[in-house]
C-alpha positions, 0 to 999 in steps of 0.5 A, spaced: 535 225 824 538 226 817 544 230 815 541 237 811 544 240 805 550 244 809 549 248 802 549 255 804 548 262 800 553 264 805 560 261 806 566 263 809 572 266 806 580 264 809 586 267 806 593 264 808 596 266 814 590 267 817 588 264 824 583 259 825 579 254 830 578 247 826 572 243 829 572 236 829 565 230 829 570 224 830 566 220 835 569 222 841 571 229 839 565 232 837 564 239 841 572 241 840 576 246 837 583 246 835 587 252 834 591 252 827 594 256 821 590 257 814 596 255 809 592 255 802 586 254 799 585 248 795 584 250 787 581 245 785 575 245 791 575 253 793 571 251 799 577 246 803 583 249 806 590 247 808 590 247 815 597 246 819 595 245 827 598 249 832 599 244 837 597 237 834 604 233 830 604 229 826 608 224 828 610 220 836 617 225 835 613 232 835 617 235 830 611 236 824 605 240 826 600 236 823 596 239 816 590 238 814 585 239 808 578 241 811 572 244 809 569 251 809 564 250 815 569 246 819 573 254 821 571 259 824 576 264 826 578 264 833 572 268 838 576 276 840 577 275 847 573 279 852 574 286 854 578 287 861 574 293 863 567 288 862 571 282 865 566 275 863 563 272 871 562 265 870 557 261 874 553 255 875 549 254 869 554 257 863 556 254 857 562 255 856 568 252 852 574 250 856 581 249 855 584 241 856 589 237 851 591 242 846 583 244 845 577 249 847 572 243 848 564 245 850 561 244 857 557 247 862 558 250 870 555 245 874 559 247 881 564 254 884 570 253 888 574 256 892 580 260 888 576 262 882 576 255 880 569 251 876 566 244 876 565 244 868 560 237 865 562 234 858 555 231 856 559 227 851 564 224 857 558 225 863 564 227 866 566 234 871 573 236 871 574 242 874 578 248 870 581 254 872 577 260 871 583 263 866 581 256 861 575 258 861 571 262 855 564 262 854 561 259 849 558 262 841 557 259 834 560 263 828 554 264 824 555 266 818 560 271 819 558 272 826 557 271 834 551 269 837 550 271 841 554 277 840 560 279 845 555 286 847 549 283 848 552 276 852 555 281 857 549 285 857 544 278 859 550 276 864 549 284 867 542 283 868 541 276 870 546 277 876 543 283 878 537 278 879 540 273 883 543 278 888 536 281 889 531 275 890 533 269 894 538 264 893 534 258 889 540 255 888 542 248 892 549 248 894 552 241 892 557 237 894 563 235 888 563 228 887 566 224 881 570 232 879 577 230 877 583 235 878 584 239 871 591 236 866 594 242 863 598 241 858 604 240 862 601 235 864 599 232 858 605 233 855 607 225 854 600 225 848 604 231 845 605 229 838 602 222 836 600 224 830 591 225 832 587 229 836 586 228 843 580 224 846 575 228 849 576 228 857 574 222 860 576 217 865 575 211 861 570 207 857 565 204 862 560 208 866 562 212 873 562 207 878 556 211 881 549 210 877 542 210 879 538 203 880 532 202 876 527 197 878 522 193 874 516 197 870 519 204 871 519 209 866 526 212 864 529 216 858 535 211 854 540 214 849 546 211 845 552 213 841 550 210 836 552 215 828 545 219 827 542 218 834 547 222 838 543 226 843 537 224 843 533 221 849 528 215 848 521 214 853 522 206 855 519 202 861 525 197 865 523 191 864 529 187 867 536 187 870 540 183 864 548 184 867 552 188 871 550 195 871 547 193 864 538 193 864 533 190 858 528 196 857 522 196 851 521 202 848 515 206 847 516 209 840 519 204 837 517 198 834 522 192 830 524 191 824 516 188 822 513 193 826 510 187 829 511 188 837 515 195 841 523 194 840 527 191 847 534 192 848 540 191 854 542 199 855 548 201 860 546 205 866 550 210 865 545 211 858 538 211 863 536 217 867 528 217 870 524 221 865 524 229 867 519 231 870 514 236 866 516 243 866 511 249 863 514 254 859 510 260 860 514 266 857 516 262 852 523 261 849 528 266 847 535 265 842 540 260 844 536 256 849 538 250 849 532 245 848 529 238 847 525 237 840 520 231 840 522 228 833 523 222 829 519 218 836 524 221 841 528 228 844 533 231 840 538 236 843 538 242 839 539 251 840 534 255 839 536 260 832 529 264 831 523 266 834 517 265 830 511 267 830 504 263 833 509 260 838 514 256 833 521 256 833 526 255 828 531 249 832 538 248 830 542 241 832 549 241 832 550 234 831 547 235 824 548 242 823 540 242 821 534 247 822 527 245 824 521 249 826 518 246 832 511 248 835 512 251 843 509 244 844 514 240 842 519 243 846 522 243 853 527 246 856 534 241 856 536 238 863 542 233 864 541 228 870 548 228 873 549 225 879 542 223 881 540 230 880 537 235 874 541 240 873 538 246 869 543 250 865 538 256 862 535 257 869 541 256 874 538 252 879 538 244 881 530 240 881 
């Protein structure tokens, strides 16, 4: 999928002084804000700024705050906070930003715990830290200079949607935490203070978890990589063989080489295999904010519904190119992670 023109009609205005959230797509930090403080703006490009960090320095002596020049669209001011009387309740399902090394990184609610405390799932990481609810936000994209979802209208759907779940039976199936590490304050994450770069995303360590499914010969699964322009993305594949430890040959299905001649094999991870979703009908369609799997470019991309169309079409917005697609209602399900041996379905707050 190719980068659009992130061009816009539309483009924020910061002065100095003003408070900001800087977003970063650095491998490993896509996903992330960090807070800062708008210094100036460039005279000779009026849409980069001068952007001193709050809690990033510059050097390993913590003395500097960190500056950087950026772009337009990589600020946002930080999001007003919820009010009292309309406190936020989390639950299983919600995405949400929490506070971890010094910035708000994106997630979802996979498990409650006793005290208020919430298991929350880093895609990027394929890892669960628990947080406590006070590090907790919910998520919203600034879009041309506003919330979406809008503050009222977010705690309007949460109102209803808790009124639905206490009056019908619980579909929810309790799970059992596994792989949740303890969430590091910055206390506890003092020692990384002040090395002049941004943190690295939560995450235990580079190889995949301990615990991974195994695939046997023939089956059919989904494969995704890191790999730039690929980030997100889920491929249909065949297992044909283990290659190593953790590690199998698989052929895709849509994809060919470079003759075109025969379908693509290559050795995958593990922890980059899950078995294909099963097929979920979507009778009423999908509204605002859904989060989705678009079929494009032979394999399903993660993206967020932006508009609803007419004829059953969908504007769709993906985040890792900051690009909008329309999409037929055929071309869509709804996003699934597979964590820990499970699917877990955010939009409708249940495990398959």
């Amino acid at each position: 999928m190719s980068k659009s023109n992130t061009s816009s009609s539309w483009i924020a205005q910061f002065k100095p002084g003003d408070r900001v959230e800087v977003s970063c797509d650095d491998p490993g930090f896509r996903g992330s804000w960090f807070a800062g403080t708008v210094i100036r703006r460039e005279a000779k490009n009026p849409n980069r700024y001068v952007v001193e960090y709050d809690q990033l320095y510059e050097d390993e002596s913590g003395e500097k705050l960190l500056q950087e020049t950026l772009d337009w669209i990589q600020l946002r001011p930080p999001p007003p906070p919820e009010k009292k009387k309309k406190k936020v309740q989390f639950k299983f399902g919600d995405e949400v930003e929490a506070f971890h090394s010094d910035g708000w990184w994106e997630g979802a609610i996979t498990a409650e715990h006793s005290g208020r405390k919430f298991a929350v799932f880093f895609r990027g990481s394929k890892e669960q830290i628990v947080f406590e609810e006070k590090d907790l936000r919910l998520r919203r994209e600034w879009v041309k200079g506003k919330w979406e979802p809008p503050f009222e209208q977010v705690q309007r759907e949460k109102e209803r949607s808790l009124e639905k779940i206490e009056t019908r039976p619980s579909k929810v199936a309790k799970r059992e935490s596994s792989s949740v590490s303890d969430a590091k304050t910055p206390e506890n994450n003092s020692t990384n203070v002040g090395k002049g770069k941004k943190l690295s995303e939560p995450k235990a360590d580079s190889n995949c978890p301990k615990e991974v499914m195994k695939f046997t010969q023939g089956m059919q699964v989904e494969v995704t990589t890191d790999d730039d322009g690929f980030k997100g993305a889920w491929f249909a594949a065949t297992i044909i063989e283990p290659s190593g430890e953790d590690e199998y040959l698989i052929e895709y299905k849509t994809l060919t080489n470079d003759d075109d001649t025969e379908f693509l094999r290559e050795d995958i991870r593990s922890c980059n295999i899950r078995p294909c979703p099963a097929e979920t009908i979507v009778v009423d369609g999908f509204k605002v904010m859904d989060e989705v799997d678009a079929y494009y470019n032979e394999g399903w991309w993660v993206g967020v519904i932006a508009k609803v169309l007419i004829n059953c079409k969908y504007v769709v917005y993906f985040k890792e190119t900051d690009e909008k697609i329309t999409f037929k209602q055929a071309d869509l399900r709804p996003h699934q992670d597979w964590l820990n041996g499970k699917w877990v379905v955010p939009s409708e707050f249940r495990f398959l």
